[in-house]
TORTOR-965139 format. One record per residue (C-alpha): residue number from 1; x, y, z. Coordinates in Angstrom, 3 decimals. Example, Ala and Ser with C-alpha at 12.3 -4.5 7.8 and 13.67 -1.06 7.14 Angstrom:
! residues 2
    k        c1        c2        c3
    1    12.300    -4.500     7.800
    2    13.670    -1.060     7.140
! end
This chain:
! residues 398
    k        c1        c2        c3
    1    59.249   -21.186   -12.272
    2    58.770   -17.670   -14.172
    3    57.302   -19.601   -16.889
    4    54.738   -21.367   -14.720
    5    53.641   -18.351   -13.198
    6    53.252   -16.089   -16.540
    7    50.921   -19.310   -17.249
    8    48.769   -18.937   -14.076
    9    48.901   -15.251   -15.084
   10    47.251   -15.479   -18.249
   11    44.634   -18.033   -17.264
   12    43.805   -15.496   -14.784
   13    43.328   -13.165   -17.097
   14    41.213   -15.146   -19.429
   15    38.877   -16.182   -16.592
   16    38.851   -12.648   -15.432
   17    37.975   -11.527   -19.356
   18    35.431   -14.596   -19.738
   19    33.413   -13.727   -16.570
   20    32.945   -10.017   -17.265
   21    32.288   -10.431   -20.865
   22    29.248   -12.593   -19.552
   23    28.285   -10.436   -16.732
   24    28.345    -7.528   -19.630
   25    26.291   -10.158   -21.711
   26    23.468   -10.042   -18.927
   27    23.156    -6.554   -18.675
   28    19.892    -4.455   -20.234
   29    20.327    -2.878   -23.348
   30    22.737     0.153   -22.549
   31    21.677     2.266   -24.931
   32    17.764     1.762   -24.622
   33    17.820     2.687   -21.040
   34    19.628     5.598   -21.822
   35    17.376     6.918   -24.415
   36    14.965     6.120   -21.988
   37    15.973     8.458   -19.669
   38    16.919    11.082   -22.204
   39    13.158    11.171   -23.680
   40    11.590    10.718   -19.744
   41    13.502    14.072   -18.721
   42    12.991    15.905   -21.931
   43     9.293    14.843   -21.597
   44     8.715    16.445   -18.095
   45    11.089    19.587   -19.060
   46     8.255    19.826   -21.895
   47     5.307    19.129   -19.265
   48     6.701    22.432   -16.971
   49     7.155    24.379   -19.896
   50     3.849    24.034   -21.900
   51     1.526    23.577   -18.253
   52     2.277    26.726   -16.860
   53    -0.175    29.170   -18.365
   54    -2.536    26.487   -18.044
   55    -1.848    25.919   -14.775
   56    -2.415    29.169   -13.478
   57    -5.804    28.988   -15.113
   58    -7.093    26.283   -12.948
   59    -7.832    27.867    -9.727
   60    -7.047    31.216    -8.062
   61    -4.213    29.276    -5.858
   62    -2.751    27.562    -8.506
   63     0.941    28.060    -9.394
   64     2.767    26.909   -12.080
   65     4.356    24.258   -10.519
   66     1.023    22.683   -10.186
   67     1.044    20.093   -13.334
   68     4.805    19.531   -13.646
   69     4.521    18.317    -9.588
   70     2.225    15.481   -10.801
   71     4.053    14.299   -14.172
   72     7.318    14.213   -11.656
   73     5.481    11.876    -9.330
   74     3.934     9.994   -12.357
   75     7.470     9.689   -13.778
   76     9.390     8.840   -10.465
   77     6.935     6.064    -9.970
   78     7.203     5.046   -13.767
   79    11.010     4.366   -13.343
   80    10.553     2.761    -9.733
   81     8.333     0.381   -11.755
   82    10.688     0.257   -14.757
   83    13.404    -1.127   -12.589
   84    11.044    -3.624   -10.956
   85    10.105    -5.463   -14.186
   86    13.294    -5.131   -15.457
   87    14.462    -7.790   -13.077
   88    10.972    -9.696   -13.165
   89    11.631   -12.688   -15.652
   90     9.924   -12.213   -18.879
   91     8.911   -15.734   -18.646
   92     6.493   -14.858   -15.895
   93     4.541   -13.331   -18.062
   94     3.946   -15.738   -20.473
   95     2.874   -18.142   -17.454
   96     0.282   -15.200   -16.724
   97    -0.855   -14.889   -20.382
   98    -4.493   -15.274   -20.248
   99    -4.930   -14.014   -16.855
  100    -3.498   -10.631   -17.863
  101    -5.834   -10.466   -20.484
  102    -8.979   -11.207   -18.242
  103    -7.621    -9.033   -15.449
  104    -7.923    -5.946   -18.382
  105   -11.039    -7.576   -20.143
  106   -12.843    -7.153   -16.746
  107   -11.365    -3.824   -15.994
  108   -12.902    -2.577   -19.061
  109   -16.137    -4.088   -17.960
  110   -15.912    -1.891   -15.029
  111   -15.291     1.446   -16.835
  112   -19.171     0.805   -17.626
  113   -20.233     0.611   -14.217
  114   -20.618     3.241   -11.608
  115   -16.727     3.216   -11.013
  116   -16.392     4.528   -14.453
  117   -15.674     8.197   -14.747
  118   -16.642    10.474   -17.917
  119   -14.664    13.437   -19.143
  120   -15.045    15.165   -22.319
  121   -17.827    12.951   -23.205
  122   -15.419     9.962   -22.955
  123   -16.189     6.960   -20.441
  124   -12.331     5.647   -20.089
  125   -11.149     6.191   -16.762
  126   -11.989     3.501   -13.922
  127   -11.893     4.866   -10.125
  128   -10.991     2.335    -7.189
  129    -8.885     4.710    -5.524
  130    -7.208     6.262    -7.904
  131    -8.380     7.018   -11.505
  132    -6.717     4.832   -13.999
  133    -7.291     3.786   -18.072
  134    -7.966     0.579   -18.454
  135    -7.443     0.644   -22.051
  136    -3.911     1.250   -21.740
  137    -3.470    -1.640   -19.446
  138    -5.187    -3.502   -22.993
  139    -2.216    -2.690   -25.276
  140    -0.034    -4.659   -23.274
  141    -2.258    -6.887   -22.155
  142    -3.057    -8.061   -25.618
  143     0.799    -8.416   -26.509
  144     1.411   -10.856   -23.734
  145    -1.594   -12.145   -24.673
  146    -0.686   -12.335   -28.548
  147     2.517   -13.640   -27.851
  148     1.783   -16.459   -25.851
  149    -0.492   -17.771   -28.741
  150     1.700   -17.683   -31.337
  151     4.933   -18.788   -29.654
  152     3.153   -21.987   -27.263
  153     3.799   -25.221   -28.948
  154     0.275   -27.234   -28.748
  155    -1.551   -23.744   -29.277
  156     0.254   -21.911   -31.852
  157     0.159   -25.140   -34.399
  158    -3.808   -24.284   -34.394
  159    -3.714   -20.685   -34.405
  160    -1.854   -19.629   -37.271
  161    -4.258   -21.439   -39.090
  162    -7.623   -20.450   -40.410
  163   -10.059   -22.666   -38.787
  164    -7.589   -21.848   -35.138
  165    -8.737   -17.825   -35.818
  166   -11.295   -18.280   -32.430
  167    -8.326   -18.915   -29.913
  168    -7.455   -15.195   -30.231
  169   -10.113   -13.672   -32.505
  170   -13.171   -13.946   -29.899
  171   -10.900   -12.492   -26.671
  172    -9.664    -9.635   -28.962
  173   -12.818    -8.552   -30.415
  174   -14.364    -8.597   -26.932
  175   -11.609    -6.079   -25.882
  176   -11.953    -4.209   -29.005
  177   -15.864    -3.408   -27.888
  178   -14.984    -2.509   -24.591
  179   -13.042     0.532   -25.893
  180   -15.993     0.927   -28.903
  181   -18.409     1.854   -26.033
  182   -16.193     4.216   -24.034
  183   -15.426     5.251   -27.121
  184   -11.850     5.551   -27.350
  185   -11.337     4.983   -31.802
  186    -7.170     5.874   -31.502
  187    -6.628     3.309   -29.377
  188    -8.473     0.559   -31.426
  189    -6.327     1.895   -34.022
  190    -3.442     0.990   -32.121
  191    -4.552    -2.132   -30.861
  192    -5.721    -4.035   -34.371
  193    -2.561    -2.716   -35.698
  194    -0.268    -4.124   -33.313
  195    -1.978    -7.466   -33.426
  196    -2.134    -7.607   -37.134
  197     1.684    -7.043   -37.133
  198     2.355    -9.426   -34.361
  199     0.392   -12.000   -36.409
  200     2.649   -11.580   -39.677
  201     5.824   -11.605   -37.904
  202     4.270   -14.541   -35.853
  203     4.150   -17.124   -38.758
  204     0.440   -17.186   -39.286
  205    -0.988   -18.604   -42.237
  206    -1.846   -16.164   -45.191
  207    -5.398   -17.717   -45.452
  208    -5.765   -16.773   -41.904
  209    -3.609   -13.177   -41.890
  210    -5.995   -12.125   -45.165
  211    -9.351   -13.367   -43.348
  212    -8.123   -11.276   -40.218
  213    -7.333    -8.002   -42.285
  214   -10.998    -8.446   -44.147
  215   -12.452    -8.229   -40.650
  216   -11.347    -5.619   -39.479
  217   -11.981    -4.011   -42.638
  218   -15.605    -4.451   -42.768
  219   -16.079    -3.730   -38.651
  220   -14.062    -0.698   -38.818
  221   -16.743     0.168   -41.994
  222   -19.789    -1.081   -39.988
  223   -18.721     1.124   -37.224
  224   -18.449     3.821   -38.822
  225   -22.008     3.819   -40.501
  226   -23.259     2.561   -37.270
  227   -21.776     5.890   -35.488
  228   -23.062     8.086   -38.118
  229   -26.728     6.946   -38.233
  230   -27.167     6.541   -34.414
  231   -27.471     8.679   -31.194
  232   -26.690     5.390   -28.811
  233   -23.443     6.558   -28.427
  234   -21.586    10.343   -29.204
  235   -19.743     9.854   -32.110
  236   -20.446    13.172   -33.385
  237   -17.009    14.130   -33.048
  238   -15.752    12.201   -35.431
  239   -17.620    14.462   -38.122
  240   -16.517    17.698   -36.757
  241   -12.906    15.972   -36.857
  242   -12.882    14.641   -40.183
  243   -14.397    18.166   -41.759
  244   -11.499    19.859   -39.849
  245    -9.029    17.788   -41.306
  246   -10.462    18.105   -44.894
  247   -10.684    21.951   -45.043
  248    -9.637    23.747   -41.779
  249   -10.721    26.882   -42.623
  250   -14.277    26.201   -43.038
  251   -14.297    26.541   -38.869
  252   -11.392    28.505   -37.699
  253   -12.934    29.238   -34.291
  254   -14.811    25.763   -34.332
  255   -13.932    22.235   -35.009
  256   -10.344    23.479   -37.178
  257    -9.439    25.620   -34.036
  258    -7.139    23.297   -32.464
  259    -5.473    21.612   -35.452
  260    -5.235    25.240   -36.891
  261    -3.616    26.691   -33.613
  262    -0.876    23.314   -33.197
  263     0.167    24.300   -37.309
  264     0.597    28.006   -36.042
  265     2.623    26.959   -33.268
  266     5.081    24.462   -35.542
  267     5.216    26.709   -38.283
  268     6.684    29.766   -35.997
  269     9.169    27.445   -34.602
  270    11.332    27.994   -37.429
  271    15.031    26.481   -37.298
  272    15.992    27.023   -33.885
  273    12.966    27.856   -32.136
  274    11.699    30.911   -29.792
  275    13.439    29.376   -27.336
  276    12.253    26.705   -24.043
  277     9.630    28.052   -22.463
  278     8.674    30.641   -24.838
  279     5.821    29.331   -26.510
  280     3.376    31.395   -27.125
  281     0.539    29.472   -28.483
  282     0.901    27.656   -24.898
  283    -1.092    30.703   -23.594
  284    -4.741    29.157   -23.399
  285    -4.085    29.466   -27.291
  286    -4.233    25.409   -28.032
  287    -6.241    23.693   -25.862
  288    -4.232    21.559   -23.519
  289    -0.909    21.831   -25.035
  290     0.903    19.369   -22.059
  291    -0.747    16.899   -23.729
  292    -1.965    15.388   -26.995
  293    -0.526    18.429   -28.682
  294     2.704    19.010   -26.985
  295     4.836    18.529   -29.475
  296     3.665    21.515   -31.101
  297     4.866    23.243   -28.287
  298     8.311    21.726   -28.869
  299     8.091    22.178   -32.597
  300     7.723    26.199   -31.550
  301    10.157    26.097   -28.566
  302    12.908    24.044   -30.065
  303    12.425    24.504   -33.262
  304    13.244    22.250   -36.419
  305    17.023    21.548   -34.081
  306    14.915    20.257   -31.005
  307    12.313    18.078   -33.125
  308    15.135    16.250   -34.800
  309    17.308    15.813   -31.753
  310    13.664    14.191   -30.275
  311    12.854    12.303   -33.223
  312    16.246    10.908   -33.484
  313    16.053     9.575   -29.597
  314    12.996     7.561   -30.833
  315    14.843     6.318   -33.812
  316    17.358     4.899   -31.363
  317    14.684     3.768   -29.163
  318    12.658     2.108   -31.563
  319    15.711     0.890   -33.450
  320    17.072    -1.304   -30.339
  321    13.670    -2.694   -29.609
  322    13.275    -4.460   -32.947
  323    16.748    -5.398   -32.284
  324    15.958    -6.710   -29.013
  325    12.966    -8.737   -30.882
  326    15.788   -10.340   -33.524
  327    18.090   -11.753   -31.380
  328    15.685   -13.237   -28.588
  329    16.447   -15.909   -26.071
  330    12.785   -17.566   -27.596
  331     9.499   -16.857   -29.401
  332     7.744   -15.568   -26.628
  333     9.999   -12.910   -25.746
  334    11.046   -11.941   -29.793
  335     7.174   -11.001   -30.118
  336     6.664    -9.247   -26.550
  337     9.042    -7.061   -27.801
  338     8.113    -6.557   -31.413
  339     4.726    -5.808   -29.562
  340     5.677    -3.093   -27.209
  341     8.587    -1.718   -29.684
  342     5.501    -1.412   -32.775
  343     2.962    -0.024   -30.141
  344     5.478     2.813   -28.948
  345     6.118     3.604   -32.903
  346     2.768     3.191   -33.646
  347     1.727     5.852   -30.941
  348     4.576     8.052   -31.978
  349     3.983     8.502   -35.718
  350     0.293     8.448   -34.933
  351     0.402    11.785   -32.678
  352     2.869    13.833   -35.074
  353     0.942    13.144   -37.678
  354    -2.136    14.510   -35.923
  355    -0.477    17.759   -35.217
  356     0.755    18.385   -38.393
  357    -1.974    17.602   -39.631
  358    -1.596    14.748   -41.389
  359    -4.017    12.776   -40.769
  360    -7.550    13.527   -38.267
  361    -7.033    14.551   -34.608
  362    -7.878    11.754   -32.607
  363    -6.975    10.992   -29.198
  364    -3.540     9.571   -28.911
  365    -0.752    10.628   -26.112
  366     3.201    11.408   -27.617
  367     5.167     8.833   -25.425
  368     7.327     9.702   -22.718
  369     5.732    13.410   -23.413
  370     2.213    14.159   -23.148
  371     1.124    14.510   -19.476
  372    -0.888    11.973   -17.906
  373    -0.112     9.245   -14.891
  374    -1.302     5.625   -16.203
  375     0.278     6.262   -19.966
  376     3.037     7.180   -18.320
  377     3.170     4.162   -15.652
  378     2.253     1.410   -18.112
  379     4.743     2.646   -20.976
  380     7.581     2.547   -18.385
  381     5.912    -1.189   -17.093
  382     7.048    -2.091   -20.966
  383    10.580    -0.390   -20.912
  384    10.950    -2.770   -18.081
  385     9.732    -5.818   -20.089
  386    12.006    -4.930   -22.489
  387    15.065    -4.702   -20.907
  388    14.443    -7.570   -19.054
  389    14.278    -9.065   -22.515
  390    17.554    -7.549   -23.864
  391    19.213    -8.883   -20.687
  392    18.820   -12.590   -22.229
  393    18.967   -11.326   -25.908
  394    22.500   -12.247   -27.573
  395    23.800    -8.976   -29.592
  396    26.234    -6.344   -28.111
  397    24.770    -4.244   -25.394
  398    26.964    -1.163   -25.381
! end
């Protein structure tokens, strides 16, 4: 009798083991949402602490709780949606593929109408209600997009060939236009990047991969001498920006004044920093710091202790989203998150290296950081893809 029961006991047990090492086995990535969160709360401590000069310097009522109030309801609403498409199947979106891409493509289209709204000389925001970016919408747009090409059975046997190139070529260059005109150049960046990657990992054909590379080559050059030698469109900037970038002291109080001020500001940081929220470049010294240039204000803050601790978190973050990609459920969902994970790093490295001056200021956001409501939204809208992912991808989750 004891001996039957110590049986029963045991099987007990191994059911009991089986079923929560499978319920563990559907849960999100563990240590991606928790990065997550770490960055999204560092991000808005950063916000409150390099908006409030500028805050006060927006109206005669302003306080400095002003800015920080909106990045909290930009981030609330970000993890509301995060949540949301966490539990939304993945496969839905692959099902939605093209439609996704022509709901942006025509968005765009409307950021050139009398809904679009121009600041700093820049047509990207669209207003039906609230003022959004389309062109953020794009970037994941064209992953879903990408993906869905190169992982469909009947359509990825012609794509990843040479004379297949039209199946995603035409829709991409379209898109790639649309943000030309507005203009918006960092995001093309971005954008041809991603989808050049997506197409290596993706299996296409070298023939095909080479013929792709060699056009945006000779675009991004016919672009460029098409900016320079007309007045259709303001690409003066892009002078002023490279010069500054060249030699920054040929226009300390000119085109090299921001670049110059966001070195001043890392470079005082030192090892350990002044300390959070004593900045002091913050002070209407570089323009908006509580956004493209906010790291600088953590560089100077935080110091060399606080930028590591940061640029470890998107290490991690980065790390578990490729791994997401190599142990996926299917195609589809492997490049959906190589996608999103190589946009995020993309981004990242992109907007250090502008403020230290690595490479030309252009206009790209730090995620999870730099202030602003549909960046914010739509990154966390991927976070949820990809968790949604890991929750079918076989590896160890905690």
């Amino acid at each position: 009798m004891a001996k039957g029961v110590e049986k029963n006991d045991v099987k007990t047990h191994t059911l009991r083991s089986s079923l929560l090492a499978e319920r563990r086995a559907k849960q999100p990535d563990f240590w991606l949402l928790l990065v997550v969160l770490l960055l999204l709360g560092i991000g808005t401590m950063m916000v409150f602490s390099a908006s409030t000069a500028s805050a006060y310097a927006q109206r005669a009522e302003s306080t400095a709780y002003d800015i920080l109030r909106g990045q909290i309801g930009y981030a609330l609403f970000g993890v509301v949606m995060m949540g949301i498409f966490s539990r939304v199947s993945y496969k839905l979106f692959g099902r939605c593929a093209f439609l996704i891409y022509g709901g942006a493509i025509l968005l765009l289209i409307l950021v050139q109408t009398p809904l679009g709204r121009v600041y700093n000389g820049a047509r990207r925001w669209l207003s039906l209600g609230i003022e959004f970016q389309p062109s953020e919408i794009l970037k994941l747009a064209a992953v879903i997009f990408m993906a869905y090409v190169l992982s469909h059975p009947k359509i990825r046997e012609k794509s990843i060939r040479l004379w297949g190139i039209l199946i995603y070529g035409v829709p991409l260059i379209l898109g790639v236009l649309l943000i030309f005109i507005q203009p918006h150049i960092s995001c093309i960046v971005i954008v041809c990047g991603m989808v050049l990657l997506m197409m290596f990992v993706g299996g296409v054909k070298w023939p095909t991969f080479l013929v792709c590379i060699g056009v945006v080559v000779v675009c991004g050059v016919a672009a460029g001498i098409w900016a320079s030698t007309t007045d259709a469109l303001d690409f003066g900037y892009l002078g002023t920006r490279w010069n500054a970038f060249v030699d920054p002291e040929s226009d300390t109080t000119g085109g090299s004044y921001q670049i110059l001020q966001s070195l001043y500001a890392i470079g005082s940081g030192g090892l350990f920093g002044r300390g959070f929220g004593q900045s002091v470049q913050k002070y209407l010294y570089l323009p908006e710091p509580y956004n493209d240039f906010i790291f600088s204000v953590l560089a100077e803050e935080l110091g060399f202790i606080g930028v590591a601790i940061v640029l470890i978190l998107f290490l991690v973050l980065i790390t578990r989203g490729y791994k997401i990609s190599a142990y996926p459920p299917d195609r589809f969902s492997s490049l959906v998150a190589f996608g999103i994970t190589t946009n995020i790093a993309t981004q990242t490295t992109m907007n250090i290296a502008v403020v230290s001056k690595v490479m030309p200021v252009t206009g790209v956001s730090l995620p999870f950081f730099s202030y602003g409501g549909t960046a914010l939204v739509i990154l966390m809208v991927n976070m949820g893809i990809l968790l949604n992912i890991s929750r079918h991808a076989k590896y160890p989750k905690f």
